[in-house]
Gaussian input, Z-matrix of N, CA and C with variables (Angstrom, degrees):
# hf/3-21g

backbone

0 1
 N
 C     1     B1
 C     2     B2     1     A1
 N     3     B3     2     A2     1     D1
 C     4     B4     3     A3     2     D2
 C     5     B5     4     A4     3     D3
 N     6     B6     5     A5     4     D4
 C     7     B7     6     A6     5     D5
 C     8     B8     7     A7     6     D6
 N     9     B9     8     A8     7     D7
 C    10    B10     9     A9     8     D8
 C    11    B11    10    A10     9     D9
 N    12    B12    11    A11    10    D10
 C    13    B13    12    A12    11    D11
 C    14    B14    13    A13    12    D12
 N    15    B15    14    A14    13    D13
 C    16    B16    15    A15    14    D14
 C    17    B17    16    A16    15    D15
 N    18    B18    17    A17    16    D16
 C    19    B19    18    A18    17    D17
 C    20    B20    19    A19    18    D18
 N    21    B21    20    A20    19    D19
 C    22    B22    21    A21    20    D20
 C    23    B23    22    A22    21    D21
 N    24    B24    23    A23    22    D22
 C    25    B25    24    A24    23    D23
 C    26    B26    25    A25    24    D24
 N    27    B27    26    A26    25    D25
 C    28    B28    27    A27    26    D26
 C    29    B29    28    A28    27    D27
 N    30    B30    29    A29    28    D28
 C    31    B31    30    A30    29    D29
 C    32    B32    31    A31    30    D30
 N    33    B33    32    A32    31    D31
 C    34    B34    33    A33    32    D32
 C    35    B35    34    A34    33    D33
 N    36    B36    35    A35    34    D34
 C    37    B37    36    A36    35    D35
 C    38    B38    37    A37    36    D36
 N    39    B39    38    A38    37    D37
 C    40    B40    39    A39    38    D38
 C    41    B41    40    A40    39    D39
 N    42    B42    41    A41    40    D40
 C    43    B43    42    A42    41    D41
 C    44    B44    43    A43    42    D42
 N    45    B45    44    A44    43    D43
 C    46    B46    45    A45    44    D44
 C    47    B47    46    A46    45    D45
 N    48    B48    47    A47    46    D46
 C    49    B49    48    A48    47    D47
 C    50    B50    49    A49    48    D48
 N    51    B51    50    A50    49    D49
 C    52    B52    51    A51    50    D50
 C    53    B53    52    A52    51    D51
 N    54    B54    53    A53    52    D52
 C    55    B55    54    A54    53    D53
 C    56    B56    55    A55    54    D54
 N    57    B57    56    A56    55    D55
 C    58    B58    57    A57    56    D56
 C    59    B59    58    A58    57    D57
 N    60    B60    59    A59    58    D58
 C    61    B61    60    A60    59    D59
 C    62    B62    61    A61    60    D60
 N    63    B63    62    A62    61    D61
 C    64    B64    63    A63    62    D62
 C    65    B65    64    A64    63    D63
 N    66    B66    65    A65    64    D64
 C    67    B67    66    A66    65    D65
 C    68    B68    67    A67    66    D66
 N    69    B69    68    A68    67    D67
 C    70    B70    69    A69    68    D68
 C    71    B71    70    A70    69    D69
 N    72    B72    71    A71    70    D70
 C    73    B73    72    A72    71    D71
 C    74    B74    73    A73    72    D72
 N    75    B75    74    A74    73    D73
 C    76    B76    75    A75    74    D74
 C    77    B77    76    A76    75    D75
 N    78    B78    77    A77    76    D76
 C    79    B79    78    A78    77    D77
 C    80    B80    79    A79    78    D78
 N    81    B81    80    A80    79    D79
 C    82    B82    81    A81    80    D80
 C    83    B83    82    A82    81    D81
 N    84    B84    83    A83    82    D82
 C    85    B85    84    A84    83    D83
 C    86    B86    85    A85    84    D84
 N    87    B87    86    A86    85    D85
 C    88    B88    87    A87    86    D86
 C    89    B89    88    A88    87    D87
 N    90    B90    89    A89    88    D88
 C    91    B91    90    A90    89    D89
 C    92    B92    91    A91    90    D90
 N    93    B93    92    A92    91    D91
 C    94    B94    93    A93    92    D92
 C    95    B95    94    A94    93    D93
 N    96    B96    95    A95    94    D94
 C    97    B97    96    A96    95    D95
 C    98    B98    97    A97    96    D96
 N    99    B99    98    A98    97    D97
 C   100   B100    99    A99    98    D98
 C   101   B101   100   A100    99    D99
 N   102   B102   101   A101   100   D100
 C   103   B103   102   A102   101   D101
 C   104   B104   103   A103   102   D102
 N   105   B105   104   A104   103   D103
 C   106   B106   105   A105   104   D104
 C   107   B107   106   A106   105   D105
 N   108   B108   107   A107   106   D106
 C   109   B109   108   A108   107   D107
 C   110   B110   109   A109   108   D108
 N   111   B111   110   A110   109   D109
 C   112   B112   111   A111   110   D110
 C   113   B113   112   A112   111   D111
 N   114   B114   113   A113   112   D112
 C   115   B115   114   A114   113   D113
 C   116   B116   115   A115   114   D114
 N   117   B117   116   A116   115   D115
 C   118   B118   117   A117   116   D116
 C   119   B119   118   A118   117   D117
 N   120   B120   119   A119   118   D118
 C   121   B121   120   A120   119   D119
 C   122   B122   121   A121   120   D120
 N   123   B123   122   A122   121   D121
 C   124   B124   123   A123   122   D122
 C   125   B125   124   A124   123   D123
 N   126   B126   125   A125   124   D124
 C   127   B127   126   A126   125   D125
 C   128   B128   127   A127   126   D126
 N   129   B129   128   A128   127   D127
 C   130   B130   129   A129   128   D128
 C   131   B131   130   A130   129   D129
 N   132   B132   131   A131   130   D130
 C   133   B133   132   A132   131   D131
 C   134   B134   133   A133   132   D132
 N   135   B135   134   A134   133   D133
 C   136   B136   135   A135   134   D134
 C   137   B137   136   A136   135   D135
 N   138   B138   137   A137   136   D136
 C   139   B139   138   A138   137   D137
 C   140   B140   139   A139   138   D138
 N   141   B141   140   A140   139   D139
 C   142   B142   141   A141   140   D140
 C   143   B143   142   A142   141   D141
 N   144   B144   143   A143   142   D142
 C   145   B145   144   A144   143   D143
 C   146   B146   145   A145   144   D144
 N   147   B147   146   A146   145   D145
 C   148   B148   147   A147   146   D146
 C   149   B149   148   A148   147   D147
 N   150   B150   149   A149   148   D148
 C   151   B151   150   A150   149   D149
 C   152   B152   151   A151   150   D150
 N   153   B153   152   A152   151   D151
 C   154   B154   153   A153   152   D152
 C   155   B155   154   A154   153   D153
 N   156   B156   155   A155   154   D154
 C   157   B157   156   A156   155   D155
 C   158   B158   157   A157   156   D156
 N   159   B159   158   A158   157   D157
 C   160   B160   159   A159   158   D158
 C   161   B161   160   A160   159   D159
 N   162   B162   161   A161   160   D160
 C   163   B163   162   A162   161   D161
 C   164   B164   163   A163   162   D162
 N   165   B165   164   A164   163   D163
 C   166   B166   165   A165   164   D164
 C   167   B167   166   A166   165   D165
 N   168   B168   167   A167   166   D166
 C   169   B169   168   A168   167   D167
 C   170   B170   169   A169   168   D168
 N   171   B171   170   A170   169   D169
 C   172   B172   171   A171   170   D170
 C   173   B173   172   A172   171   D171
 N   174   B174   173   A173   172   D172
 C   175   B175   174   A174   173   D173
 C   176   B176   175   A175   174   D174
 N   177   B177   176   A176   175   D175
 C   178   B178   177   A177   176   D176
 C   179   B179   178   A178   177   D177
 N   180   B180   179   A179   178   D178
 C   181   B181   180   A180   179   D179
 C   182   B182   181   A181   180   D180
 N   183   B183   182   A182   181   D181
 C   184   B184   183   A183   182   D182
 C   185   B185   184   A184   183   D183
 N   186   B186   185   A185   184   D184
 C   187   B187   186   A186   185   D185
 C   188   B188   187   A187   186   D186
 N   189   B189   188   A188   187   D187
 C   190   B190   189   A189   188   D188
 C   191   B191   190   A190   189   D189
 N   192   B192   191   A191   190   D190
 C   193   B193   192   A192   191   D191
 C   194   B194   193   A193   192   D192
 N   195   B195   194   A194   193   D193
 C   196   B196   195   A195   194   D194
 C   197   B197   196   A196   195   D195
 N   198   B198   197   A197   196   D196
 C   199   B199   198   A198   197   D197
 C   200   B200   199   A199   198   D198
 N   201   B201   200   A200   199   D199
 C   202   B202   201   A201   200   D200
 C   203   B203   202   A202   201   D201
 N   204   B204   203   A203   202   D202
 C   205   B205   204   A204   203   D203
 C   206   B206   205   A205   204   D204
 N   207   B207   206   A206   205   D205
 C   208   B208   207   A207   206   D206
 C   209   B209   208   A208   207   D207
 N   210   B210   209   A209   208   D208
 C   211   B211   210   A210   209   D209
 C   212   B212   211   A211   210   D210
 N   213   B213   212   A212   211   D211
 C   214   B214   213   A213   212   D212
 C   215   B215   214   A214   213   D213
 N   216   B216   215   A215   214   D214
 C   217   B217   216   A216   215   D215
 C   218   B218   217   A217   216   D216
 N   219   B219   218   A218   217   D217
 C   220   B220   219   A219   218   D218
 C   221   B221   220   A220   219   D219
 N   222   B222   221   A221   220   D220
 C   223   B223   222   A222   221   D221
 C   224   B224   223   A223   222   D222
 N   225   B225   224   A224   223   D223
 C   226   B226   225   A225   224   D224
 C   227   B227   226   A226   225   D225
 N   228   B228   227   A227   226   D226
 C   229   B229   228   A228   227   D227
 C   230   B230   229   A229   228   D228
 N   231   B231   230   A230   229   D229
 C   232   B232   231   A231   230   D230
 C   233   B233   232   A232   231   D231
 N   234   B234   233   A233   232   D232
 C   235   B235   234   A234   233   D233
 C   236   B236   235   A235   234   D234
 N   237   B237   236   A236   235   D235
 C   238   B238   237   A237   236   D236
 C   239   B239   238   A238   237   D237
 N   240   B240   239   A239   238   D238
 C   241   B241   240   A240   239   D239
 C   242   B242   241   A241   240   D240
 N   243   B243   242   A242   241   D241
 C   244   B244   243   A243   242   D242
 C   245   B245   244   A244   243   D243

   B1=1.4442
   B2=1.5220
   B3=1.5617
   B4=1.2509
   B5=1.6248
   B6=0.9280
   B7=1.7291
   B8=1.3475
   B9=1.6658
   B10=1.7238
   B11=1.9307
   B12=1.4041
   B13=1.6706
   B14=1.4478
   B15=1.6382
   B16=1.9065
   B17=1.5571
   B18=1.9259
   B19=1.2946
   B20=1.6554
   B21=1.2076
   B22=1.3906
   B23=1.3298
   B24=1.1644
   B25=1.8685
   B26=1.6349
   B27=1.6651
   B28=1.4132
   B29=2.3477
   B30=1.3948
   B31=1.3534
   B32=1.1265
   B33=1.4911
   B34=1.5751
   B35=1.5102
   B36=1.0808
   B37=1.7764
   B38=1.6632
   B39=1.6555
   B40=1.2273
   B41=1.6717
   B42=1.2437
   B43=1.5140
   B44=1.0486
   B45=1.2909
   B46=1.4818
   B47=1.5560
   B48=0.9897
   B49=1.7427
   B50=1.6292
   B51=1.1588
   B52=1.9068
   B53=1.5227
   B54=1.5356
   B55=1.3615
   B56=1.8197
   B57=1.1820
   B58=1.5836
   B59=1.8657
   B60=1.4050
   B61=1.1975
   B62=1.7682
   B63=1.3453
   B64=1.2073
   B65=1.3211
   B66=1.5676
   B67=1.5121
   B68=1.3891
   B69=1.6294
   B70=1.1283
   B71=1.6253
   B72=1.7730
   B73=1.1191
   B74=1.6300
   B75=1.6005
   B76=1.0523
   B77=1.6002
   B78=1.8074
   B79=1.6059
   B80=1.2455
   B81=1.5026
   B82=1.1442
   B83=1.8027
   B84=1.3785
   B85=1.7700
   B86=2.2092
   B87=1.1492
   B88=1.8349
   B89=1.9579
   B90=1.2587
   B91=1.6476
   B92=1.6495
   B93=1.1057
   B94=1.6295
   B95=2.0745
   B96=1.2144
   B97=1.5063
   B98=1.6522
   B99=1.3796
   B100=1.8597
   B101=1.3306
   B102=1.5537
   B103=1.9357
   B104=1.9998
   B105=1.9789
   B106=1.2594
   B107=2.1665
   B108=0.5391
   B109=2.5213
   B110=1.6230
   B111=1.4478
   B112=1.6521
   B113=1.8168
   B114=1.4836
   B115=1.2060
   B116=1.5256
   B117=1.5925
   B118=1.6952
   B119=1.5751
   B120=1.4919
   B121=0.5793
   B122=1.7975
   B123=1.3198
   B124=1.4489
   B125=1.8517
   B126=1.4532
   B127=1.5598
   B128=1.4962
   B129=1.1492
   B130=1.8525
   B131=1.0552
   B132=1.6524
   B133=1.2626
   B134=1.6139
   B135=1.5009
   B136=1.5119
   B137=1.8687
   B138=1.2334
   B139=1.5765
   B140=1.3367
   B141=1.3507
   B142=1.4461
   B143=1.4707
   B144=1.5664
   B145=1.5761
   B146=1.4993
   B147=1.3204
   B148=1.1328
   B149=1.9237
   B150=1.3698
   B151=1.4901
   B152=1.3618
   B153=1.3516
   B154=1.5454
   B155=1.0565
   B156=1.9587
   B157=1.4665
   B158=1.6139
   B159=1.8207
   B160=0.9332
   B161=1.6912
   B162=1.2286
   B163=1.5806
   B164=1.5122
   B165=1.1524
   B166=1.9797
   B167=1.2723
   B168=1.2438
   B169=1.7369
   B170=1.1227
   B171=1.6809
   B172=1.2893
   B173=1.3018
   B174=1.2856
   B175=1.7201
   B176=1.5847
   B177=1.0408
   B178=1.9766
   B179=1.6345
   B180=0.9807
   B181=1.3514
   B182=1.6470
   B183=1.3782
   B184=1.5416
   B185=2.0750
   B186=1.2621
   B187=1.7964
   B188=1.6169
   B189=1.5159
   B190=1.4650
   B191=2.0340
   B192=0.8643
   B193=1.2646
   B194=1.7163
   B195=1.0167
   B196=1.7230
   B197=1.6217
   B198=1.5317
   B199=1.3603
   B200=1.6588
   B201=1.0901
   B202=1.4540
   B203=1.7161
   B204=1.3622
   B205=1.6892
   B206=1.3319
   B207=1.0564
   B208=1.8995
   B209=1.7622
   B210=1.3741
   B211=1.7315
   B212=1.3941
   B213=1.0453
   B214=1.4913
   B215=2.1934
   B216=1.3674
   B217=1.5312
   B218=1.5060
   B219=2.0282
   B220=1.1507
   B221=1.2896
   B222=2.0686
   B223=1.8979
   B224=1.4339
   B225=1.3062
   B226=1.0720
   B227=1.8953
   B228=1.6758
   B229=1.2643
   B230=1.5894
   B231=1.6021
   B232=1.6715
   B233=2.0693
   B234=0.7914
   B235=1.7271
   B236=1.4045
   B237=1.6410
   B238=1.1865
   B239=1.2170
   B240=1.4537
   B241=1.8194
   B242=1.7444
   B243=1.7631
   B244=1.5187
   B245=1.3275
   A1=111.14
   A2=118.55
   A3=116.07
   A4=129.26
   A5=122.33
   A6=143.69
   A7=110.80
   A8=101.18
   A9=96.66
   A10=111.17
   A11=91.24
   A12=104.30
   A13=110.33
   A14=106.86
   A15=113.65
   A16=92.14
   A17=102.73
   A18=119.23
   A19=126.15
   A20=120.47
   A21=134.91
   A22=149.34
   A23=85.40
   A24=103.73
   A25=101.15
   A26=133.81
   A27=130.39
   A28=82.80
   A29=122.63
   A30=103.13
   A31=113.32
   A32=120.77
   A33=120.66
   A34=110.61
   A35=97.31
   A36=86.25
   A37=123.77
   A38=109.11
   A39=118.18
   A40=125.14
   A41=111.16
   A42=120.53
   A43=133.31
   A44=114.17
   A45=128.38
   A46=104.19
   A47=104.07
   A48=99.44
   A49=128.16
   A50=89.71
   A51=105.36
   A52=88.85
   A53=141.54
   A54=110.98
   A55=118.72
   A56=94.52
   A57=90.57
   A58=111.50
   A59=104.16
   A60=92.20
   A61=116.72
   A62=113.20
   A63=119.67
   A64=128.05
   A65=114.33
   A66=103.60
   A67=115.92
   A68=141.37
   A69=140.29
   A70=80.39
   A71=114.60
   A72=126.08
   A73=127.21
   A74=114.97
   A75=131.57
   A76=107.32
   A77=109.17
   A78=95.63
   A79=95.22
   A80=135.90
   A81=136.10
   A82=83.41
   A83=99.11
   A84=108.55
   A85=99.75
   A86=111.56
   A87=124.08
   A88=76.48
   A89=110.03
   A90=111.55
   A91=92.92
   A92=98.10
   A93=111.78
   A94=95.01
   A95=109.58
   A96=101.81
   A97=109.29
   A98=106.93
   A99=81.95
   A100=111.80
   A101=112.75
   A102=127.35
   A103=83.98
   A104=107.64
   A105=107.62
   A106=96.30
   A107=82.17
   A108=84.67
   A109=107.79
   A110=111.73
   A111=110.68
   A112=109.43
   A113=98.37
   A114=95.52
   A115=114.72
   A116=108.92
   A117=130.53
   A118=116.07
   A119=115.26
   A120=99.67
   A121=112.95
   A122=120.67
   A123=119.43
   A124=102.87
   A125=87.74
   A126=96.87
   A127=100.66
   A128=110.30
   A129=115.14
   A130=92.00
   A131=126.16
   A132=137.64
   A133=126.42
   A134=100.63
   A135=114.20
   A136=112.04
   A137=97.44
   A138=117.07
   A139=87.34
   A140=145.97
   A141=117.96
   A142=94.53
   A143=125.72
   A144=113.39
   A145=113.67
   A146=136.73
   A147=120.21
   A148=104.37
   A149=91.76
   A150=87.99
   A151=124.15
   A152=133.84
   A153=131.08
   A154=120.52
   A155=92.83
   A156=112.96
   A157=127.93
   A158=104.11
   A159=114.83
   A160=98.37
   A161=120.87
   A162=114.19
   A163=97.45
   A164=129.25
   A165=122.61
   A166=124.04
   A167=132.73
   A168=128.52
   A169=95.30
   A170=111.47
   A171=126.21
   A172=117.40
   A173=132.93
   A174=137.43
   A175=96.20
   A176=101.07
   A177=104.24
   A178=104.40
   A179=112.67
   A180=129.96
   A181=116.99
   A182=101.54
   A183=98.96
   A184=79.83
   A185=93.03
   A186=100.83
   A187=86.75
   A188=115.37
   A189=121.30
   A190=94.38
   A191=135.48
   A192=115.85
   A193=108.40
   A194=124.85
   A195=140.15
   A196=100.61
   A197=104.05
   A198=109.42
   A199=116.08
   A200=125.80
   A201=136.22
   A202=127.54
   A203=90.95
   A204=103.18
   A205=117.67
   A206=105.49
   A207=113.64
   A208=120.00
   A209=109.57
   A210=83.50
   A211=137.10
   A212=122.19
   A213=122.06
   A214=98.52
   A215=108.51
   A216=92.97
   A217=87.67
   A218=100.70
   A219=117.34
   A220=108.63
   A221=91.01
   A222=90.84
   A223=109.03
   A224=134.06
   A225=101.41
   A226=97.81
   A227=109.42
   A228=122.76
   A229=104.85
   A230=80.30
   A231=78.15
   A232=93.61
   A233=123.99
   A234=127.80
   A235=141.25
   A236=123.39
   A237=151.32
   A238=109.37
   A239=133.27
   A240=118.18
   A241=100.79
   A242=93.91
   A243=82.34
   A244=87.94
   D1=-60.03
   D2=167.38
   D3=-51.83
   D4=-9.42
   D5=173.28
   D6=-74.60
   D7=-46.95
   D8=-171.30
   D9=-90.12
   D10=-5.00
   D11=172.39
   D12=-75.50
   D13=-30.41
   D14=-159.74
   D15=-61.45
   D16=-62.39
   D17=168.40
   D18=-2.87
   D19=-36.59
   D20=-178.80
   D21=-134.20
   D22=61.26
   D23=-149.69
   D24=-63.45
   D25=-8.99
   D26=-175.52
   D27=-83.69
   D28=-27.64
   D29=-175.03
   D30=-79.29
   D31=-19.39
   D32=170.46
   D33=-75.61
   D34=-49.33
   D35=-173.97
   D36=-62.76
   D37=-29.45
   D38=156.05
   D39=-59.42
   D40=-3.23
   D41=154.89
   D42=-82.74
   D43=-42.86
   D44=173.03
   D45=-67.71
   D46=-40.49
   D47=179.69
   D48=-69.60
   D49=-29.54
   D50=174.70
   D51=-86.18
   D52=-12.74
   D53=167.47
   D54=-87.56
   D55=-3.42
   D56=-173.26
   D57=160.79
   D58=-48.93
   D59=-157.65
   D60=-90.63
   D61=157.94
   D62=159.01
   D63=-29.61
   D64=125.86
   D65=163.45
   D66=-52.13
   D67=-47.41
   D68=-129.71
   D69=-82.89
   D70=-55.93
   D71=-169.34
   D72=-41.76
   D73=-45.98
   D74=178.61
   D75=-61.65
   D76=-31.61
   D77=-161.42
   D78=-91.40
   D79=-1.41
   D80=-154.01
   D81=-92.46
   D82=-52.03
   D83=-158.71
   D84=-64.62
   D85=-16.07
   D86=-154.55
   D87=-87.16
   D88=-47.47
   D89=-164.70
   D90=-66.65
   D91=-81.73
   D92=173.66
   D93=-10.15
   D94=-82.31
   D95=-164.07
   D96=-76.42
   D97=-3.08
   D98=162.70
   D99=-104.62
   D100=20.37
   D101=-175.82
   D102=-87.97
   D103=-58.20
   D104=-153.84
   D105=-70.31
   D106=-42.55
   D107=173.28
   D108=-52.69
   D109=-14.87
   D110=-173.45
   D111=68.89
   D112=26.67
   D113=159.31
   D114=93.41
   D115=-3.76
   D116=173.56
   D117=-55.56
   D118=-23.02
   D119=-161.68
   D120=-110.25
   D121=155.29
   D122=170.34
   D123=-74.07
   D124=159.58
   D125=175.17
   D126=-56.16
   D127=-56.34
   D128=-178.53
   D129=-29.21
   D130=-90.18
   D131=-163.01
   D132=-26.55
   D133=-48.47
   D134=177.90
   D135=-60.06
   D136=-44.77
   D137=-165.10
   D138=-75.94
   D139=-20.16
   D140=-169.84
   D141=-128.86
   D142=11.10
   D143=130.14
   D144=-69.88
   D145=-42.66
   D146=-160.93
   D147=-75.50
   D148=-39.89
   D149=170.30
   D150=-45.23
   D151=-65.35
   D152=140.96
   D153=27.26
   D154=-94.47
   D155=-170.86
   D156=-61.98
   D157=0.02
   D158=-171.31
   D159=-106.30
   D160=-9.10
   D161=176.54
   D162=107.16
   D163=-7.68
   D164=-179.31
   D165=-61.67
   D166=88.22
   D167=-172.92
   D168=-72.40
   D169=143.47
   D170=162.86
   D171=-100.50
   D172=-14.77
   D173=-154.56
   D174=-77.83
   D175=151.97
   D176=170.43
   D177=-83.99
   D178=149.18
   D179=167.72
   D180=-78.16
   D181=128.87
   D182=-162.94
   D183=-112.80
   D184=162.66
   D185=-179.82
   D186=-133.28
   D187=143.98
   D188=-155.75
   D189=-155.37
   D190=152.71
   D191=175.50
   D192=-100.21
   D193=160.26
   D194=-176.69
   D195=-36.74
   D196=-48.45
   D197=-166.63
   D198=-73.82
   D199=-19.55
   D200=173.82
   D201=-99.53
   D202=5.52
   D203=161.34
   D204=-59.67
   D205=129.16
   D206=-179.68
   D207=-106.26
   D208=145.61
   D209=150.89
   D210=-60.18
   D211=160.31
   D212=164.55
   D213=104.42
   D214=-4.21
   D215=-167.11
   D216=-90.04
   D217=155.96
   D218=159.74
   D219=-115.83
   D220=156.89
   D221=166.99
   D222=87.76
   D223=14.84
   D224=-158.01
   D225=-118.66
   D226=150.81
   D227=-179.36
   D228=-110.81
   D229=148.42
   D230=-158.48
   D231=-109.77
   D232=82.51
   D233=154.24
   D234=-47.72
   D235=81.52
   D236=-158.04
   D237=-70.43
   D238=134.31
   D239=138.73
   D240=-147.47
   D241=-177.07
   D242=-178.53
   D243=-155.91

């Protein structure tokens, strides 16, 4: 999942931006953290640490019913109606 996110670093950064921040800001902060990695890192990479640290989930949301919950899952929100 995280692989096909790296893949697209214009869809990450278009996240960060619909949360708030500046373009100029974000590319300033994407350089900044592939300056602090020594340069390890892809723009993708940088942009979806900062995304992170900013709270942005990338995973898709799976919908499962009450009755087919297992042990072993993480993360999971539980969405009620009646």
């Amino acid at each position: 999942m995280v692989a096909e996110i790296l893949d697209n670093a214009d869809e990450i950064i278009k996240k960060i931006i619909e949360k708030g921040m500046p373009e100029p800001e974000l590319m300033e902060k994407i350089k900044a953290k592939q300056e602090e990695y020594g340069g390890l890192l892809t723009e993708a990479g940088a942009a979806y640490s900062i995304a992170r640290e900013m709270g942005i989930e990338f995973e898709e949301e799976k919908q499962i019913k009450i009755k087919e919950l297992t042990d072993g899952l993480n993360n999971v929100n539980l969405t009620a109606r009646y």
